[in-house]
N, C-alpha and C positions, 0 to 999 in steps of 0.2 A: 504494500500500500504506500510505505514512505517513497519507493522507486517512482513508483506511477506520480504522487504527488509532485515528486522532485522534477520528473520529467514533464506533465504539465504547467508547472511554472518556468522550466525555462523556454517551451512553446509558448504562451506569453509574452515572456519577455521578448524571442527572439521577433515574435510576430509585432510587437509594439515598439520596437527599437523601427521595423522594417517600413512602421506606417510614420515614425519622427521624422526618420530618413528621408523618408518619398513627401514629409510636407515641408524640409528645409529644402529640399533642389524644386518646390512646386513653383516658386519665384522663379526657378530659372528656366523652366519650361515655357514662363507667359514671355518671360525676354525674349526667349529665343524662339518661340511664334512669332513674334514682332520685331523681326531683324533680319536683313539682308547683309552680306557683305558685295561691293562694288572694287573691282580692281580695276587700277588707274594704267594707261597706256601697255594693257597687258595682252598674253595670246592663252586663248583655253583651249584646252583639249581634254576634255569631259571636267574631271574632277582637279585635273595638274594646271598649272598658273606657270606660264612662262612669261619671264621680261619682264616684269609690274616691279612701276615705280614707286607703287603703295597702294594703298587699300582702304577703303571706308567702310568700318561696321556700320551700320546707319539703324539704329531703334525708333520704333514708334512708340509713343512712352504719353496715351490718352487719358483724359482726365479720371475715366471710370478705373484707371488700377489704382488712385490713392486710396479705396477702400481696403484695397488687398494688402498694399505694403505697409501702412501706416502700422501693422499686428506685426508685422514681419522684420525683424532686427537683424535678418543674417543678409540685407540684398545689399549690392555690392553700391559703394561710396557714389558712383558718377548715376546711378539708376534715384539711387535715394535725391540726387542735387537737382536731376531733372525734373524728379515730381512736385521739388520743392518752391518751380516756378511757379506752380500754382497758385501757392500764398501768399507769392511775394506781390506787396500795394504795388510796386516801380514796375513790373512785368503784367498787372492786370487789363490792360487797353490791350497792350500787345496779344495778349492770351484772349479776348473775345470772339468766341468762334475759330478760336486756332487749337493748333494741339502741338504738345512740344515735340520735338524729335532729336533725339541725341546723335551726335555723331562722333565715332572713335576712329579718328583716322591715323595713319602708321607712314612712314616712307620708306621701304624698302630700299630705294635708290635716292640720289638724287631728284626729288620731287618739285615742281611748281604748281605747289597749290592755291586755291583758290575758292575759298566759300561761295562767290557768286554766281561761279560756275555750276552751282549744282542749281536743278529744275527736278518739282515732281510734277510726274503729269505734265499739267502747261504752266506751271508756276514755276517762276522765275527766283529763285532765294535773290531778295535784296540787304543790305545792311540794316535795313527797318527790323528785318525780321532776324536778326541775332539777337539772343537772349545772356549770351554768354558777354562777361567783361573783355575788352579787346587787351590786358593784358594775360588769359587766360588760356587763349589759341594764338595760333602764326600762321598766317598765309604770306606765300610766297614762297621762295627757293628754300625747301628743306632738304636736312642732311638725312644721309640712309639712318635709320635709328630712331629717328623724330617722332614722340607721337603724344595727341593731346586729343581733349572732348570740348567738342563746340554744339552748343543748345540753339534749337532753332525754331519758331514761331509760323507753323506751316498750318494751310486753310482747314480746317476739318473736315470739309464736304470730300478733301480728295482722299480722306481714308475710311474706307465703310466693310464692314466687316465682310467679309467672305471674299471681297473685291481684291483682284491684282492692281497693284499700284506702279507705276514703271519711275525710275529714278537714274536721273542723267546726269555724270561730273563729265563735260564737254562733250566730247565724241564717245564717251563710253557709258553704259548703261546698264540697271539690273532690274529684276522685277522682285519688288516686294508682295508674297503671297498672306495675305493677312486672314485671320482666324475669322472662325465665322463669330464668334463672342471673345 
């Protein structure tokens, strides 16, 4: 009987260890429905990245997950800072009928980047729409290694749930497949 008992509670345990586990990475399962990455002046051949002189993670990061994370203590520092446009008074015009979008970009090589250059859909990012402090990103001629998160203030209408969203840094482009919820 003490076997059986003994053996029952550590089925418990392992099973309840296995359901903490699966709700600390649930944060990063919603990121990562809402995230593309976009490589810059690159060649693909299926899954292999040749030549790219960097890379853009690009997050959709809408106002309905501050319910989610606000409980959640373990989601990572630049997810927590974007959601936190939300409540900032200086960002609230900007944020009316927008949604934030994070972006983690990297330079593989010698990069010249440029926030303006990116377009979702038919929207053009202007300087209006950075949310980020201009001493917080770099655009322009970056060194291979470079890499930093810029916030950005993009129209809502163009991300609807189930919808493909298409996202262009100049001549190169990726499709963001977004969740249906």
């Amino acid at each position: 009987m003490k076997k059986f008992l003994l053996s029952f509670i550590l089925v418990l345990f392992a099973v309840s260890f296995a359901f903490a586990a699966d709700d600390l990475s649930s944060w990063k399962k919603i990121i990562k429905d809402r995230t593309c990455v976009l490589w810059a002046d690159a060649q693909l051949l299926d899954d292999i990245v040749l030549n790219a002189r960097g890379n853009a993670s690009i997050t959709w990061l809408p106002r309905a997950l501050l319910r989610t994370f606000e409980k959640n203590k373990e989601a990572d520092e630049w997810v927590v800072r974007g959601l936190n446009f939300y409540y900032s008074s200086t960002n609230k015009k900007k944020l009316n009928g927008r949604d934030v979008v994070a972006i983690n970009y990297k330079a593989v090589k010698t990069w010249n980047f440029n926030i303006n250059n990116f377009k979702f859909e038919n929207y053009n990012i202007s300087s209006d729409d950075i949310l980020s402090n201009k001493n917080e990103y770099i655009t322009g001629e970056l060194n291979s290694g470079f890499q930093a998160v810029v916030y950005l203030a993009v129209p809502s209408k163009i991300f609807k749930p189930g919808k493909d969203v298409k996202i262009y840094l100049g001549d190169d482009s990726v499709i963001m497949h977004l969740p249906k919820r």
